[in-house]
N, C-alpha and C positions, 0 to 999 in steps of 0.2 A: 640304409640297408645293412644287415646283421655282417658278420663275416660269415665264411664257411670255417670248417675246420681244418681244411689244407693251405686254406689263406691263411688262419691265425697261425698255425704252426710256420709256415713261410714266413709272414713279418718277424716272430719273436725269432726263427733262425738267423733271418738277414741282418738283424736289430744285434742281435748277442756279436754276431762276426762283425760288423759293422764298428761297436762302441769296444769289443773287448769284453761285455759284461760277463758273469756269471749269475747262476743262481744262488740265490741263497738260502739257508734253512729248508724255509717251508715249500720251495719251488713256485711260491707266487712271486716274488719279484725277482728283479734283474740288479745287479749291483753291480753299476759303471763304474771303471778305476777312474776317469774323469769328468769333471762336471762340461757339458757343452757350454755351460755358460758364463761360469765364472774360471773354470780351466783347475779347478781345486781339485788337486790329485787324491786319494786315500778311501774311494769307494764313497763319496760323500751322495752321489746320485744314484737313486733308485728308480726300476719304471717297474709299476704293478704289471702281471701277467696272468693274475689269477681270475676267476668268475666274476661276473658283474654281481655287485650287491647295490644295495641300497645307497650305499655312499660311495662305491670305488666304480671304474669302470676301468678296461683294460687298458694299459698303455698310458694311463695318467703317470704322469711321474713327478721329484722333486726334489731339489738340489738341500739336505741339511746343513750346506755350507754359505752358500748367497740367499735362500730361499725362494730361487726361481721356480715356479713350476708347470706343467704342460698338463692342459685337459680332455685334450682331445688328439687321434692317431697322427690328425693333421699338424697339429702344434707338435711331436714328437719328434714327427718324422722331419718338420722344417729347421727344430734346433738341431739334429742330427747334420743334416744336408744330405737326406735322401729321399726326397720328394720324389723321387720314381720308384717308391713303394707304395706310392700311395693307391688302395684301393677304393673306398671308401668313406667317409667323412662321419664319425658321430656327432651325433645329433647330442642337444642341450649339453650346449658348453656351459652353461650354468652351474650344472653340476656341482656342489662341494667336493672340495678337494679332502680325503681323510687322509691325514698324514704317517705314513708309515713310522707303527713303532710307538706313536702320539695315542691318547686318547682322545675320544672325538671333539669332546668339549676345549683339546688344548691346542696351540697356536702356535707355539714355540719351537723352533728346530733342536734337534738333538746336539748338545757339547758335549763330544768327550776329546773336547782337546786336553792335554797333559802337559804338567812341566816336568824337569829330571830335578830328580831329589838326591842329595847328599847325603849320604848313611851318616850314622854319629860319630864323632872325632874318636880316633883310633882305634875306630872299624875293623877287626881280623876275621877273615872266617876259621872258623873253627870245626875239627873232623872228631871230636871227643869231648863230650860234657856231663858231668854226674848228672843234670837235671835233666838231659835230655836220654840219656841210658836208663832214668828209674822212668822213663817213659815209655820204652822200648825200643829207640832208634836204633838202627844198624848199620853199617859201614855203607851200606845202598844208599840210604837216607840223606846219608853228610851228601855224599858223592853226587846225587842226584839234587838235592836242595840245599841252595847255598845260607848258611847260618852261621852268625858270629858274633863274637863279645867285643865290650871295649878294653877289659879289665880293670886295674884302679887307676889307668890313665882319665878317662874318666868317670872320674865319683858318679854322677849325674846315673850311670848304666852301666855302671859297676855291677850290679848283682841281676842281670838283664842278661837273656839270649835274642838275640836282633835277628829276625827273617824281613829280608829283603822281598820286597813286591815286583814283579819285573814285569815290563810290558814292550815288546820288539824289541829283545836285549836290553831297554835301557831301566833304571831304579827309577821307580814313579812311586815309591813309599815304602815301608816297611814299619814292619810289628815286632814291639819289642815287650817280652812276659817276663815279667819279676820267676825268677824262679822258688820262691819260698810258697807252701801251699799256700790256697786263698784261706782257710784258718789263720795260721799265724797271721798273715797281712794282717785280717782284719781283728786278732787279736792285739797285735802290736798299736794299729791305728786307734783302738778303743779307747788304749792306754794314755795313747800320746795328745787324746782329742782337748782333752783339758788342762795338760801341760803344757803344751805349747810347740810340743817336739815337732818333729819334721813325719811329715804323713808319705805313705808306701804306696804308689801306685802299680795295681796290678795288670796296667800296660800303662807303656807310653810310646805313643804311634807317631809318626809324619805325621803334617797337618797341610803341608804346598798342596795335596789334591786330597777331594773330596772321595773316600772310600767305597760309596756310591757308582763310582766310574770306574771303580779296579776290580780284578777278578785275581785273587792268586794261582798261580801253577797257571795264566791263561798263555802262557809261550808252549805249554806242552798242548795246544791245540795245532796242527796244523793244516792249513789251507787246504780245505776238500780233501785232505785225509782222512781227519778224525772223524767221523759220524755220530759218535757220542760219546758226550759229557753228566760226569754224576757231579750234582752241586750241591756243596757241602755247608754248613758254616764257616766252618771256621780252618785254620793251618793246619791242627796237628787230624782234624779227620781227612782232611787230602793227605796225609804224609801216610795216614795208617791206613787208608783205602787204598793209597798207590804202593805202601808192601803189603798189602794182603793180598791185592787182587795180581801183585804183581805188572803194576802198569807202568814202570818206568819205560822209559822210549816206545809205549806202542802206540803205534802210530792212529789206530782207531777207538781207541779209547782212553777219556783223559778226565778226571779229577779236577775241580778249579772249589774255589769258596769264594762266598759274594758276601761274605765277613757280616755274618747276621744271615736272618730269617725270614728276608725278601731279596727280592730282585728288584733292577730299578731296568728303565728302558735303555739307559745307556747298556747297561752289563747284556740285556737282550738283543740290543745292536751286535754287541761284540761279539757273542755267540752267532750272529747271521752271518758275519762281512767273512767270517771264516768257513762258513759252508755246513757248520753242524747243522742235523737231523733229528735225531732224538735227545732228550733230556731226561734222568732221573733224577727225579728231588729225592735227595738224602738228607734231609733236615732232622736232627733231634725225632725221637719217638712222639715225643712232649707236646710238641710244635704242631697239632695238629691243623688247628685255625690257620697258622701261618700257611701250612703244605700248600691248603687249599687255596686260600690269596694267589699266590705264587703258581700254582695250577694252574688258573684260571686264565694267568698273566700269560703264561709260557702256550696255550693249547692254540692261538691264532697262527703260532710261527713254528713250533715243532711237535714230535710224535712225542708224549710225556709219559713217565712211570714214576712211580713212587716206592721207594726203597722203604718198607713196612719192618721198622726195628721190631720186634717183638718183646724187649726191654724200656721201655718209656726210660728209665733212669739211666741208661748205658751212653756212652758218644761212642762214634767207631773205632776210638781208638782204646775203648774200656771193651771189648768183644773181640774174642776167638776169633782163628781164623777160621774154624768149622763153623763158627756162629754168620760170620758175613756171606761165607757162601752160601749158607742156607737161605739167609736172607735176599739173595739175586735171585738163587735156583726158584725157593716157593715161595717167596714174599714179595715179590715184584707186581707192583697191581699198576691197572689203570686206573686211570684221573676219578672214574665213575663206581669201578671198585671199589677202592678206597674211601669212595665218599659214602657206598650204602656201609661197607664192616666198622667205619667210624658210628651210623647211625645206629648198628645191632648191637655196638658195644658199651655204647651209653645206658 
């Protein structure tokens, strides 16, 4: 027997008070701060809440920590220990389980566990740098995003500005950009390729975690505050979206980069477990293929827009500040928008 609609709203009320959960993102699932079955704290358990499809059905849930999981309201409700919710029994527990977050075809629970990473030996932050002023930072910038040299204590990163990755207060990596243009680098490298000389890398990043699993600027998300996130490539377009648009400390709206021109399902976890809603992809003008991927990724779990550069060669941080507002104000499309003005512009 189906539910009614005053039943289902009843279970997910009793269910949310019950475990503690919230919802997340897309308001189809519930994200338990602990798992009933292995006791692993950090949102690891989820229980679908959303329409029955072809693979999910309500109240299925599943632990990406032990990978326990529950197919039916009765299995929910008896790993809970509220079997006096119970109204009714679905039928075919057979059912495949589709794993939240997973593609259908994959079987693997989600890692994003971290380890802390140690900046490079004589690490300073720094609030003034010629490469980072012919860039346009400003005294907000320093203040707001922590950046620093080693100077010639270390040769290695000597001619290096180091942005630090943070994730719950703590360094889970950081990005470090030669500051000389990528011109010279790759003049100099050209030179030195047949000499023997020592070759210029135009970064050298951590390597303890996969960048795959980090989001920069992701501490300025906060827990069912922020509603939305524009995702950038890279640092310095979060640093020039967060002074142009003005986003330092606000609280509903936050800038992050997924360091490149996809997303991966960890980074779309970590957008969920925080309660974000909507998404604007701000990827390169260029990156049109990429948007799309990434679209398509993002539309099962949030409301998506697409930040339409009207400069294909510009990054956000080469564009006015009249030029980005305009780009919010009239250039903000949907997923479907986007895909036909890409098709009329070929």
């Amino acid at each position: 027997m189906e539910l009614s609609v005053q039943e289902y709203q009843y279970l997910v009320s009793e269910i949310t008070r019950e475990t503690g959960a919230k919802r997340d993102g897309s308001g189809k699932n519930l994200i338990v701060p602990r798992c009933p079955f292995c006791g692993k704290s950090g949102g690891k358990f989820g229980i679908y809440i959303g329409k029955e499809t072809a693979h999910r059905r309500p109240f299925m849930a599943h632990c990406f920590s032990c990978g326990a999981s529950t197919r039916t309201l009765e299995q929910l409700l008896a790993a809970i220990g509220r079997m006096d919710l119970m109204v009714s029994q679905t039928a075919d527990i057979a059912a495949p389980l589709n794993l939240h977050l997973l593609e259908e075809d994959e079987a693997e629970e989600i890692d994003d566990e971290l380890v802390p990473v140690e900046l490079p030996d004589f690490y300073k932050r720094t609030f003034r740098h010629p490469y980072l002023q012919r860039r346009g930072f400003c005294f907000d910038d320093y203040e707001y995003f922590p950046i620093g040299i080693t100077g010639r204590l270390n040769p290695r990163y000597a001619d290096y500005v180091v942005f630090p990755v943070i994730d719950d207060s703590t360094v889970v990596g950081y990005v470090s950009r030669h500051t000389w243009p990528k011109e010279d680098i790759d003049t100099h490298n050209r030179k030195t390729r047949h000499s023997g000389g020592y070759r210029i890398l135009r970064y050298r990043n951590s390597t303890e975690n996969d960048f795959s699993k980090l989001l920069y600027n992701y501490d300025a998300i906060r827990m069912d505050e922020t509603d939305t996130v524009i995702l950038a490539e890279g640092i310095f377009d979060v640093i020039a979206l967060t002074r142009r648009l003005e986003l330092y400390d606000n609280s509903h709206v936050a800038a992050v980069a997924t360091f490149g021109k996809k997303i991966s399902d960890v980074q779309i976890y970590k957008l969920q477990s925080k309660g974000v809603r909507t998404v604007v992809i701000g990827y390169d003008g260029d990156a049109v293929e990429s948007v799309k991927r990434t679209a398509e990724r993002l539309k099962p779990y949030f409301e998506v827009f697409i930040a339409d550069i009207a400069d294909a060669a510009k990054d956000w941080d080469e564009l006015t500040e009249s030029e980005i507002y305009g780009i919010f104000a009239c250039r903000l499309l949907s997923v479907l928008e986007y895909k036909l003005k890409k098709v009329q512009e070929k």
